[in-house]
N, C-alpha and C positions, 0 to 999 in steps of 0.2 A: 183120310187126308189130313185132318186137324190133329189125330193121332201122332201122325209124322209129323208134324208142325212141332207138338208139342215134345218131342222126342229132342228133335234135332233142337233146340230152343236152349235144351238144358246140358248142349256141349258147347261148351267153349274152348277156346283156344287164345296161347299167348302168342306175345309180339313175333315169335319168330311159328308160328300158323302151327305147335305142336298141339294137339287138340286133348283136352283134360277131359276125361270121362267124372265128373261131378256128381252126378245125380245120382239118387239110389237106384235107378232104370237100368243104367248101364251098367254100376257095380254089379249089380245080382247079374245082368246076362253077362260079365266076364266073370265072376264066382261059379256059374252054373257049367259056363267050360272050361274052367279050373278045377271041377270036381273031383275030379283021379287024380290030381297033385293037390295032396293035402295038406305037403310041406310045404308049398308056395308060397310066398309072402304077397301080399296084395299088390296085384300091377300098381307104379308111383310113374307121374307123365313128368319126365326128364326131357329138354331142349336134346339136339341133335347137337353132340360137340360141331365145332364149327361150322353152324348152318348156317347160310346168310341168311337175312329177314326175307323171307315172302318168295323163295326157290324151293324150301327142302320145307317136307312134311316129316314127322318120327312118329311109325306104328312099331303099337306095341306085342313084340316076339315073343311068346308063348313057352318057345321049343327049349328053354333051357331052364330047370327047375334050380341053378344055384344064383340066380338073376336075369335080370331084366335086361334085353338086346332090344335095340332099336336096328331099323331100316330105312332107309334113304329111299323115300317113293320116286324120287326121279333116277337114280342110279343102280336102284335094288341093293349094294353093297351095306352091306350090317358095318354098325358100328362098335366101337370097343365098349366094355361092360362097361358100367358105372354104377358105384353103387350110394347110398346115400350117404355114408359118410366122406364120399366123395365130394359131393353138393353141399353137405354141411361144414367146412373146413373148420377147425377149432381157431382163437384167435391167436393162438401161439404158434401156430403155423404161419399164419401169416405175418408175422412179427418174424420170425426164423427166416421168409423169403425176403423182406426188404432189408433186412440184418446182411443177408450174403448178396442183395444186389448195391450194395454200398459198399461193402468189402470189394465184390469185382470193381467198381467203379475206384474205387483207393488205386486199386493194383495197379489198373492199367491205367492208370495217371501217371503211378507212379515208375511205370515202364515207360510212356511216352517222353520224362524228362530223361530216366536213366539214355534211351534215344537221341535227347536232345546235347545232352553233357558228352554223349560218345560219338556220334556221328555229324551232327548237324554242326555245334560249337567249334569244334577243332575244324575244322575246313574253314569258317569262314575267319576264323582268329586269324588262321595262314594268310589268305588274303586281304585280311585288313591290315597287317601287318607287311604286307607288299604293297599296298598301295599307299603307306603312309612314308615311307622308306625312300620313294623314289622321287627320281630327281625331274624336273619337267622337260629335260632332255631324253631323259630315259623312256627306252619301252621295254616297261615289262607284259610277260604274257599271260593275262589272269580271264580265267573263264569267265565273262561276268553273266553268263547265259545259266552257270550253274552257281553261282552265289546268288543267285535271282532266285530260283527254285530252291533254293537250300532254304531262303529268306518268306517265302512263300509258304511252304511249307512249316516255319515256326510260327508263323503266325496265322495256317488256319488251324493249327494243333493246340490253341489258346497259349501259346509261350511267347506272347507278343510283350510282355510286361521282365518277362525276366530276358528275353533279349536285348531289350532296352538297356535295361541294368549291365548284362555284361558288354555290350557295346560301348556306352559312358566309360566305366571302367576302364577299359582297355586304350581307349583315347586318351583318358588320363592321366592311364602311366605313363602313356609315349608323353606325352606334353610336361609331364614333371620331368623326364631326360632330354630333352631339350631345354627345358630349362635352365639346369644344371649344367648342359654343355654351354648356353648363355654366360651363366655366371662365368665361366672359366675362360672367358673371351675377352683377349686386351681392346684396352679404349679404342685402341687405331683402329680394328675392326669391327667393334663392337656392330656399330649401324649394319657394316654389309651382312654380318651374319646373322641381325634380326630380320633383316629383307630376305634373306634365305628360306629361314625358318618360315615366314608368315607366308611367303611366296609355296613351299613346297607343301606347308599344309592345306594351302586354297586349293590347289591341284587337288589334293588329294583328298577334298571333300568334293570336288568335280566327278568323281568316278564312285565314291563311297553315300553318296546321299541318293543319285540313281537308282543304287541297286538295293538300298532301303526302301524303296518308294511305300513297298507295303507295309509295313512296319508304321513308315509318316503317315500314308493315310489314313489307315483301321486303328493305328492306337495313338502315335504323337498328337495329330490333327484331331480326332474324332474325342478322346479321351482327356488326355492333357492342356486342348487347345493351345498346343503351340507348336513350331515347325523344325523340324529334325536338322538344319545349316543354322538357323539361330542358337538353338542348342550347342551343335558341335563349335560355332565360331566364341559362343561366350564361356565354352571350357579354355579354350584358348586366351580368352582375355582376362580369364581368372588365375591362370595356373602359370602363362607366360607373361604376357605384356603388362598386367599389373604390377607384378612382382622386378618388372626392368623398367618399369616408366619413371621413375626417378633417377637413374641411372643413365637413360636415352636419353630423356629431354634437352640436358643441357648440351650433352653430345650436337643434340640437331643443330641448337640453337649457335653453338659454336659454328657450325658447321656452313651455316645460312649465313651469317658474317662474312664467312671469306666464302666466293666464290669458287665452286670445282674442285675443289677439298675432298668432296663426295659427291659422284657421280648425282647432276640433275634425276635422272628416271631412278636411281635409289632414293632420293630424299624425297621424290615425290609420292615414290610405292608407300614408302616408310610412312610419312605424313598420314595419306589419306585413308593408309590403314589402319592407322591408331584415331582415325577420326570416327569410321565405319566399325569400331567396335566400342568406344567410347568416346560419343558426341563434347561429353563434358570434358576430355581431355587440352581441348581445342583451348579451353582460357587458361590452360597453366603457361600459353604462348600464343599469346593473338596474332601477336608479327609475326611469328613462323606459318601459323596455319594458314592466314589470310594469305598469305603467296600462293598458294596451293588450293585453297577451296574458297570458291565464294563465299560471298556474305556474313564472313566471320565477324568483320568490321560492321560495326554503324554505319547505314547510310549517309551519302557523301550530302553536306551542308552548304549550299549556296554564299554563306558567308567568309567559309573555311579556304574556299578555291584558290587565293594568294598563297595560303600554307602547305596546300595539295604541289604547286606549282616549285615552290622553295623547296620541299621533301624532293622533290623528282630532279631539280639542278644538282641536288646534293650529292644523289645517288650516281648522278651521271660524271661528276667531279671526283667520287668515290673508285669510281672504277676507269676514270681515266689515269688515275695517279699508281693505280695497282697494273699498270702495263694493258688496257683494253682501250685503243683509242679508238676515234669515233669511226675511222678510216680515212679515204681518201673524198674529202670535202672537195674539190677543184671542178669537179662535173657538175655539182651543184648547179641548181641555175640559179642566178643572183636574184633577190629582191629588186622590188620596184624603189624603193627608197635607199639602197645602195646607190 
């Protein structure tokens, strides 16, 4: 019994239970029935390719004198030879395999953009380019269930950074021809057609910032910290309205003078638009803006309320002498001191 104790003592086995005959005990009794093969090379205790830890046992197979076969004690199925320079790979071999899984990885990057420049880009240029076009009367018919999936799709193929880029782009050339159609607009309409323009681009960040959403949240928001409508709105305030805000202002301001010159709801789009894209624009006309948007002005002074009271007679003598009278005063009910 201690004989056995001492026998089994001097096998071991590795992490995955392949049991290594070590001892001189064992060699000599597999040398002694290896005798008639005198070609044989000394059994070497090789892992079971693919054995999971602590399922598969690998005995060693006898029956083939140009190497060493293993067998699967739970499934009896023999495994493919292995020989030892198998187990010993040289390190230029493995320099050779990470060399070609870098290569593959090049390729098909560089097939996923070839993808993206051919299939993905062109669909949605179309689309962006209809939704930028149209008027807010207009219905055009755009899939936006598949520019959602298109967009979707560039960004979990990591093309979330050069989607970016030709997005911008592409807005900014629309915006530099609008522009241009600006410049080429006489004074008399100058105003209604920057209300045009600023109007049909709002729109059409209504529909176009939606169907970005993935794009704003996994890379504008997440990356850039910053949000994909203030983006598109300050391409606008770079490319358009700065470029005509010396050119508008006096427009407006002429325009605020004489009353219905230009339509109220256009002076007031016009105003609180150029205020909503640049706050500072507000003091190149304080009396224009302050009609239109709170708090432009100083708070009103307790002391000043006689000259509050004179400004507002004025205005009202202003616009009775330009044909707006007060109307028909007779239903009035009289004062007490009348």
């Amino acid at each position: 019994m201690e004989a056995m104790e001492d026998d089994s003592s001097n096998i071991k086995d590795d992490h995955n239970h392949n049991y290594c005959a070590s001892s001189s005990k064992v060699r000599s009794c597999l040398s002694s029935q290896l005798s008639d093969a005198t070609t044989v090379p000394q059994p070497v205790c090789l892992p079971v390719p693919g054995g999971e830890p602590g399922t598969r046992r690998g005995k060693v197979w006898s029956g083939n004198p140009g190497g060493s076969k293993f067998m699967d004690s739970d499934s009896g199925s023999e495994s493919s030879e292995v020989s030892e320079t198998d187990c010993a790979a040289p390190p230029a071999a493995a320099e050779g395999k990470f060399t070609l899984d870098s290569t593959s990885k090049f390729l098909l990057n560089a097939m996923a953009v070839e993808d993206y420049r051919k299939n993905h880009w062109p669909n949605l240029e179309k689309a962006i380019d209809r939704l930028l076009i149209q008027n807010p009367t207009d219905h055009i018919s755009v899939s936006y269930a598949q520019i959602y999936s298109y967009v979707y799709k560039c960004v979990c193929q990591q093309h979330s950074e050069l989607l970016y880029n030709d997005l911008t782009l592409k807005i900014t050339s629309h915006l530099q021809q609008v522009s241009t159609h600006l410049q080429a607009s006489p004074p008399e309409n100058f105003i209604e057609n920057f209300n045009i323009a600023l109007t049909q681009y709002t729109v059409s960040l209504q529909c176009i910032v939606p169907v970005f959403m993935y794009l704003n949240k996994f890379y504008i928001e997440s990356k850039l910290n910053r949000d994909l409508r203030e983006d598109l709105m300050k391409l606008f305030a770079d490319h358009v309205a700065e470029k005509h805000v010396n050119t508008l202002m006096p427009l407006l301001i002429k325009a605020h003078s004489m009353p219905f010159q230009v339509q109220p709801s256009t002076m007031a789009s016009v105003v609180k638009g150029l205020y909503s894209l640049r706050p500072e624009w507000a003091q190149l006309a304080p009396a224009l803006f302050s009609g239109f948007i709170p708090q432009i002005n100083p708070p009103a002074v307790e002391s000043l309320l006689p000259d509050y009271a004179a400004h507002d007679q004025k205005l009202q003598m202003e616009l009775s002498m330009n044909g707006f009278p007060r109307g028909d005063q007779s239903r009035k009910r009289a004062s007490d001191d009348s």
